[in-house]
C-alpha positions in Angstrom: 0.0 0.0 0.0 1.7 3.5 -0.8 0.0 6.6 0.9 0.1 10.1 -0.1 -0.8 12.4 2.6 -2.0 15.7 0.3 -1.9 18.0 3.3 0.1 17.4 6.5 2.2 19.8 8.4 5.9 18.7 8.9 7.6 21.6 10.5 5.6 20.5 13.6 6.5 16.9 13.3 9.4 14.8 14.5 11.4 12.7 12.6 10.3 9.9 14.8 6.9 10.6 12.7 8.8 10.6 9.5 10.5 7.5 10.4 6.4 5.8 11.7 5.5 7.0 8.4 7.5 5.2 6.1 6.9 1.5 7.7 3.8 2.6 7.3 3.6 3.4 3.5 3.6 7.2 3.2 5.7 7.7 0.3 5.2 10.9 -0.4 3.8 14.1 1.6 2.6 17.6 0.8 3.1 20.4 3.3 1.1 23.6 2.9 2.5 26.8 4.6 0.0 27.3 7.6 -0.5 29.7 11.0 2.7 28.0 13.3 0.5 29.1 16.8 1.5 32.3 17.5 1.6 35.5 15.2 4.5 36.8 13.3 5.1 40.2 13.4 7.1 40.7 10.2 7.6 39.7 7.1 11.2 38.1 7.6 9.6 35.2 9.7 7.5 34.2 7.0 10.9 34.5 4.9 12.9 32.1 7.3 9.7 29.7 7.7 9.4 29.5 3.7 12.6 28.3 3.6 12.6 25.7 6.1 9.3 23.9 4.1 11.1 24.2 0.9 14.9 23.1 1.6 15.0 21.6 5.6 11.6 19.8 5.5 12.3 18.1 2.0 15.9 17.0 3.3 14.4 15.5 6.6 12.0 13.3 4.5 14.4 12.0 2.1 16.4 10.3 4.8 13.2 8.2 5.4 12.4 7.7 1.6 10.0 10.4 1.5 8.9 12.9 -0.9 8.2 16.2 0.3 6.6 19.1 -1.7 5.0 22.1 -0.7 2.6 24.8 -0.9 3.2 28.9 -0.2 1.2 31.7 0.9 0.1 34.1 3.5 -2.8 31.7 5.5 -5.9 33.5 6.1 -5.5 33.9 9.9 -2.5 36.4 9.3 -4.2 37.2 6.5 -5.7 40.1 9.2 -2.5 41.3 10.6 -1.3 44.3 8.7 2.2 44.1 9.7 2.4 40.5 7.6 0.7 41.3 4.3 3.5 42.6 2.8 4.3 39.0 2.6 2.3 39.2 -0.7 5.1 41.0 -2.3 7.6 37.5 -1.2 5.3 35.6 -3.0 5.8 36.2 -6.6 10.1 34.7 -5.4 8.6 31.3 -4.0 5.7 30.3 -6.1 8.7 29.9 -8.9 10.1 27.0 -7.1 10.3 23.8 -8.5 9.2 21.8 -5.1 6.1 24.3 -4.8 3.2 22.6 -6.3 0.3 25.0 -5.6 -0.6 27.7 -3.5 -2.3 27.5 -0.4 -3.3 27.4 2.5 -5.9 30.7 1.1 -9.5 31.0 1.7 -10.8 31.9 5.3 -10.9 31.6 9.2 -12.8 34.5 10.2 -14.2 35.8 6.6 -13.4 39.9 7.0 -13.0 42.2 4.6 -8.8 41.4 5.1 -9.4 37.8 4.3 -11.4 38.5 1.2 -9.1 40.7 -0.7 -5.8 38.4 0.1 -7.8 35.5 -0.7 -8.5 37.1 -4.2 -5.0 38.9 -4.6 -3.3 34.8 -4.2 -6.1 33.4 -6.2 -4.4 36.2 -9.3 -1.1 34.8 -8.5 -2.0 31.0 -8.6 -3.2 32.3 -12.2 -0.3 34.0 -13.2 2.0 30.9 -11.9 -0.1 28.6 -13.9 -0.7 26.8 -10.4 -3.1 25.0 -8.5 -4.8 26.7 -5.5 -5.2 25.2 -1.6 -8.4 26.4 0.1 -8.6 26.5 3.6 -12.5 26.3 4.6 -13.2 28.6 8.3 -13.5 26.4 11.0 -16.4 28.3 12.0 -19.3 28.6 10.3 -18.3 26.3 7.7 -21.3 26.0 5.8 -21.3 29.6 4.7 -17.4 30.0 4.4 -17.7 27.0 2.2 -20.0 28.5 -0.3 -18.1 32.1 -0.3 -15.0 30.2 -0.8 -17.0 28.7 -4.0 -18.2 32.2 -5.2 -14.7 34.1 -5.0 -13.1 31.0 -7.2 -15.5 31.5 -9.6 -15.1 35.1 -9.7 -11.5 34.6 -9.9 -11.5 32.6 -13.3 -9.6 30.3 -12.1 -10.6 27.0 -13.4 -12.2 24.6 -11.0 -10.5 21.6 -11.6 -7.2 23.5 -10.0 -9.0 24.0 -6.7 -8.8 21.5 -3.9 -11.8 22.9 -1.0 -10.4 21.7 2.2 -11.4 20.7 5.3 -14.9 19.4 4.0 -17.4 17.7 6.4 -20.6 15.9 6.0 -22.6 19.3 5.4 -19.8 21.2 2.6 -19.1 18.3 0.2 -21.9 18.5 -2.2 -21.4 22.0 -2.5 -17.5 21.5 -3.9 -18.0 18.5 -6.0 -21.0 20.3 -7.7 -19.2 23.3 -8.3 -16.5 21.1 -10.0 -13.9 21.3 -7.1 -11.6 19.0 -5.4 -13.0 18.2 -2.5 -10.6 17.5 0.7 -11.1 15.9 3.8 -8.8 15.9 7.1 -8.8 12.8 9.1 -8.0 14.8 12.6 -9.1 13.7 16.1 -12.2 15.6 17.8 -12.3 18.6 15.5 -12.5 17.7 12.0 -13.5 13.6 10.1 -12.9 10.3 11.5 -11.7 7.4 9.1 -15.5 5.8 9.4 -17.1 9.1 8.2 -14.8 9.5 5.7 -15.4 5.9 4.7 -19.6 7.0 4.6 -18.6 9.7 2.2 -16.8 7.3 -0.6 -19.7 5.8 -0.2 -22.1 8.3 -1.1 -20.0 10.5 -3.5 -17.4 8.4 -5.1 -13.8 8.2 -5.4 -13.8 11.0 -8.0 -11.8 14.5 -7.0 -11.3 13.5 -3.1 -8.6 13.9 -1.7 -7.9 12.5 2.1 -5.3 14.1 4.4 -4.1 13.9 8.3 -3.6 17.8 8.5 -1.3 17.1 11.4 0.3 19.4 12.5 1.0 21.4 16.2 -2.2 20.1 17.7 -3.7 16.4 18.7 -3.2 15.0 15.6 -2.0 11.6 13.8 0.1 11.5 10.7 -0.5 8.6 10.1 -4.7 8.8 9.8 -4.4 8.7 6.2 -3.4 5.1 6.5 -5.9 4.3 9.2 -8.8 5.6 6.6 -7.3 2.8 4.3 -7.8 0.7 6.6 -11.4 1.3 7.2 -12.0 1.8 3.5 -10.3 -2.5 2.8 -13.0 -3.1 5.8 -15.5 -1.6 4.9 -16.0 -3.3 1.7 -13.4 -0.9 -0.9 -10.7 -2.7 -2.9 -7.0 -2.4 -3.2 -7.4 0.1 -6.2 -10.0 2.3 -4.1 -7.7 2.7 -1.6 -4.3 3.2 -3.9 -6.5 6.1 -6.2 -8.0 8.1 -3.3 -4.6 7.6 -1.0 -2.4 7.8 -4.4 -3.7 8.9 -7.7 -5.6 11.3 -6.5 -3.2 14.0 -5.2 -0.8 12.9 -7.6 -3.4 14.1 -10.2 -4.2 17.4 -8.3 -0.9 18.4 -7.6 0.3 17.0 -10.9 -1.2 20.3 -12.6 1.7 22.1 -11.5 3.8 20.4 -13.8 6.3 20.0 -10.4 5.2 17.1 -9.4 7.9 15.2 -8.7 8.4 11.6 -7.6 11.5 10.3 -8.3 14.2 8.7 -5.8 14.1 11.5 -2.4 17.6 10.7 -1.9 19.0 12.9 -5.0 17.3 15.5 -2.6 19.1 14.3 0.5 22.2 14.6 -1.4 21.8 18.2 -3.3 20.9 19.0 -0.2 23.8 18.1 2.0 26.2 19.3 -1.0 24.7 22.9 -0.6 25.5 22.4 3.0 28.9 21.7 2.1 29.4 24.5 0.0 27.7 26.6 2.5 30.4 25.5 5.4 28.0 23.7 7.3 28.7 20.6 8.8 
């Protein structure tokens, strides 16, 4: 069985997780730039953290047979602070990386006026990047964040297809499917799905645009959820295949639209890596 985990939050992980991962068939991880817990109060912390999920994070996996990708922007929480939205201006300098493969996390937590005009302003840059887009779905009042999340992408032009609507429940999934949307789905204790409700889902929707993803990250969470929903999907009556296109092909086909996607061996990565270091003087 190989796993994909679509959305999951590394910088927050240890590499004991890395490690639990790979016995456990993650081969392959994407990790979207996310609130760390705290605020930031300028623009060079978002500089420094950018950098870890885009050189550190993808040299920790690799030791563990890993890949790691990732997604940039300025999450919607922060998205209200004024001091960070000059981040917007470092955006244009990451989105051109090779191991950024969409961007996100954008959309909402609290839906003000803030939140709507950087969710629009990263919405015109995943156009003019030619990349895929990450929506975050508010927490709160989900029902209604999910369908003003729904109307801003389709006043963006974007195309649907490129969106992956995160963070879907019971109540927000028909609304993304039937708006042509990839619709996500975080396995997370207490807060967010369980493997059994996700397994419900499949079985009302289908296997088509759903992605599945742990999300973990700072809180109590479980990275490796993704592979307890295969579990539950092989017993509750799916087959091998189910479980390798929803866990597999799926995010491969999503984040494949960045033309980035790549798969190959993670220890070239380990070793570009620890060459730079070299040439760096690091040790």
């Amino acid at each position: 069985m190989r796993i994909f985990d679509p959305h999951i939050h590394m910088t927050s992980r240890t590499t004991d997780d890395y490690q639990r991962m790979a016995e456990a068939g993650v081969q392959a991880v994407v990790e979207p730039a996310f609130w760390l817990g705290q605020p930031r109060t300028n623009p060079g912390s978002f500089t420094d953290y950018f950098d870890s999920i885009i050189g550190w994070e993808p040299f920790r996996a690799s030791q563990f047979g890993i890949k790691h990708h990732a997604t940039i922007a300025l999450n919607p929480k922060e998205a209200n602070d004024p001091r960070c939205r000059p981040v917007l201006d470092l955006l244009p300098r990451y989105l051109a990386k090779d191991g950024v493969v969409a961007v996100g996390e954008i959309g909402y937590d609290s839906m003000t006026p803030a939140e709507d005009e950087v969710f629009a302003a990263q919405l015109a840059l995943a156009l003019d990047h030619e990349l895929p887009a990450l929506v975050h779905t508010p927490h709160r009042d989900k029902a209604r964040g999910t369908q003003r999340s729904i109307d801003v992408v389709k006043e963006s032009g974007i195309a649907p297809e490129r969106v992956l609507l995160d963070h879907l429940n019971e109540v927000t999934v028909a609304a993304a499917l039937e708006a042509g949307l990839w619709a996500g789905f975080s396995i997370y204790p207490d807060t967010k799905m369980s493997p059994d409700r996700m397994v419900a889902i499949l079985r009302e929707y289908g296997l088509d645009r759903v992605l599945v993803n742990s999300a973990a990250d700072w809180g109590k969470s479980d990275p490796l959820l993704t592979v307890r929903t295969a579990e539950a999907m092989l017993a509750g009556g799916f087959d091998k295949d189910d479980v390798d296109r929803v866990l597999w092909r799926n995010p491969v086909e999503f984040y494949g639209q960045s033309g980035r996607l790549d798969l190959s061996d993670p220890a070239e990565a380990e070793a570009t890596f620890a060459g730079n270091s070299i040439l760096r003087g690091g040790s």
